[in-house]
C-alpha positions as CSV (number, residue, x, y, z in Angstrom):
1,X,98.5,128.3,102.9
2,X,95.6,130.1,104.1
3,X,96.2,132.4,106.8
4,X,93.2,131.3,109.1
5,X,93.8,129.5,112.4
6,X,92.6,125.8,112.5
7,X,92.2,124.4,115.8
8,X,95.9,122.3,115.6
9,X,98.4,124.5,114.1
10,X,102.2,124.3,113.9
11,X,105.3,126.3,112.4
12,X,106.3,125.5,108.9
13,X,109.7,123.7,110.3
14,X,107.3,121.8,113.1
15,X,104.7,120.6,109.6
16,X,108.9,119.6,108.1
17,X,109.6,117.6,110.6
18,X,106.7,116.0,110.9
19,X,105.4,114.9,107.0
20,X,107.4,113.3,104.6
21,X,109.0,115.8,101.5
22,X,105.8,114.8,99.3
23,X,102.9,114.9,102.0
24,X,104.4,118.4,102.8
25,X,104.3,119.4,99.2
26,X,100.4,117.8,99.0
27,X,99.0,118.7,102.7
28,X,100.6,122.3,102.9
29,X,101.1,123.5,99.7
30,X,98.0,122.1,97.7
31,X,100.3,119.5,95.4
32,X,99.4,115.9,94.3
33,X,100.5,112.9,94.4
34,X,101.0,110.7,91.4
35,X,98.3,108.7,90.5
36,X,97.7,105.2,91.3
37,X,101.0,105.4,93.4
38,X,99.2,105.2,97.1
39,X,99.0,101.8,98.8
40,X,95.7,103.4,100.5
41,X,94.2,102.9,97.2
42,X,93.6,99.6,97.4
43,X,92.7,99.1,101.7
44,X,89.6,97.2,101.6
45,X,89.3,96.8,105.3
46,X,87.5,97.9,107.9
47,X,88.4,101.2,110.1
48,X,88.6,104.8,109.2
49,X,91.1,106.9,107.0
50,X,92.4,109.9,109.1
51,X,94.1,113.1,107.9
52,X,98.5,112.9,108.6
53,X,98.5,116.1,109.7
54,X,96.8,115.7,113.1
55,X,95.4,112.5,113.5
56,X,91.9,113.5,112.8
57,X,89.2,111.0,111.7
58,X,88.1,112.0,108.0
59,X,86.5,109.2,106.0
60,X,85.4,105.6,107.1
61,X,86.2,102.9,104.8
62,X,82.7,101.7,104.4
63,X,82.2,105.1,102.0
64,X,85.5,104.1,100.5
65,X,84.8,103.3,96.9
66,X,87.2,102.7,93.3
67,X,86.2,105.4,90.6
68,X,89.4,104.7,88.3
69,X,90.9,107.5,88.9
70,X,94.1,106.6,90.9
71,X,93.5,108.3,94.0
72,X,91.4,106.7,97.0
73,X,87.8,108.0,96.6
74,X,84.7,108.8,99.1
75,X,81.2,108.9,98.9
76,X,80.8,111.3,102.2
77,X,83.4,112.4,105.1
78,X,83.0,112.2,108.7
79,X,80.4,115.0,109.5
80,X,82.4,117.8,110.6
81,X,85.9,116.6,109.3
82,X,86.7,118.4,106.4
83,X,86.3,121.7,105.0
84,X,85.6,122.8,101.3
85,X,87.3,126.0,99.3
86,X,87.3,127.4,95.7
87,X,90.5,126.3,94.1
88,X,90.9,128.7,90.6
89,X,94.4,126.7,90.1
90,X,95.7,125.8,87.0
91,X,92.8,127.5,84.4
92,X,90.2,126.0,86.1
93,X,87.3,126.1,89.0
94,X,87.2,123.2,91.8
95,X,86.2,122.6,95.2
96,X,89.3,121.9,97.6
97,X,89.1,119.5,100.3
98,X,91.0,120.7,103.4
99,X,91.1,118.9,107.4
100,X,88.7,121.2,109.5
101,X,90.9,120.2,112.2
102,X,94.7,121.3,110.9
103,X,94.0,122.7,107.6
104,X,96.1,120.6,105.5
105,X,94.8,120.3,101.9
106,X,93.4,116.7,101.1
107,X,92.3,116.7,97.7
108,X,89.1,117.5,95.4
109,X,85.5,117.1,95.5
110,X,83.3,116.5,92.5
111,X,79.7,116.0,91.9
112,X,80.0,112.8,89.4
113,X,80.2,110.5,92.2
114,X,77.8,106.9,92.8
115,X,74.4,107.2,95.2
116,X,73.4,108.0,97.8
117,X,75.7,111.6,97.6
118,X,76.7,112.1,94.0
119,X,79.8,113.3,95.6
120,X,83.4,111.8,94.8
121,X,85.8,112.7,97.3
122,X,89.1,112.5,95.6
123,X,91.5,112.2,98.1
124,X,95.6,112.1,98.4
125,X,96.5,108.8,99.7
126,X,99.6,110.2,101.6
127,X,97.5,113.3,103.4
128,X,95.7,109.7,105.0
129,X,96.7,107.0,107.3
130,X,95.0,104.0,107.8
131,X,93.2,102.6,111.1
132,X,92.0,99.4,110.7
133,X,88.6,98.4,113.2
């Protein structure tokens, strides 16, 4: 996990205790989930997505759109909500999407997403609870 101090921090045993075995694998050690196998993927309701970690608002479901990928997608996040990295994992060169708030790892962005942004922010369903409006 990057080293770099994120405005809520906590101990690795405090991050335990609080996620679930698989968002802890996801959020702090850059896994991810299983496609197609996050309930989130299919919220069609009104509210906001927030980040696990710290409660954080990240995405609002109006920017929530289905690109076929198995993973909950955005067109744009909440201005000042997340944070982008290089990730050279695995042979190959993509931005990571982290919480500017706690630093957990959320997912990927790519540039093949629909107007108005081109962007499609691939997220992991379980690094995101739900708040309906």
């Amino acid at each position: 996990m990057d080293t770099r101090t994120f405005p809520v921090t906590r101990t690795d045993a405090e991050w335990r205790a609080k996620l679930t075995p698989e968002q802890y694998q996801v959020m702090r050690h850059h896994g991810t989930e299983r496609p197609g196998s996050c309930a989130l993927l299919y919220e069609k309701r009104a509210g906001a997505f927030h980040c696990v970690g710290c409660d954080s608002p990240l995405f609002e479901a109006k920017l929530k759109f289905e690109s076929g990928t198995g993973w909950p997608s955005f067109n744009d996040p909440v201005p000042g909500s997340v944070e982008t990295t290089v990730d050279r994992s695995y042979g190959m060169v993509r931005t990571e999407v982290h919480c500017a708030t706690c630093g957990s790892h959320l997912g990927h962005v790519f540039e093949d997403g629909p107007p108005p942004t081109g962007l499609r922010y691939c997220i992991n369903g379980v690094a995101l609870n739900f708040k309906p409006a």
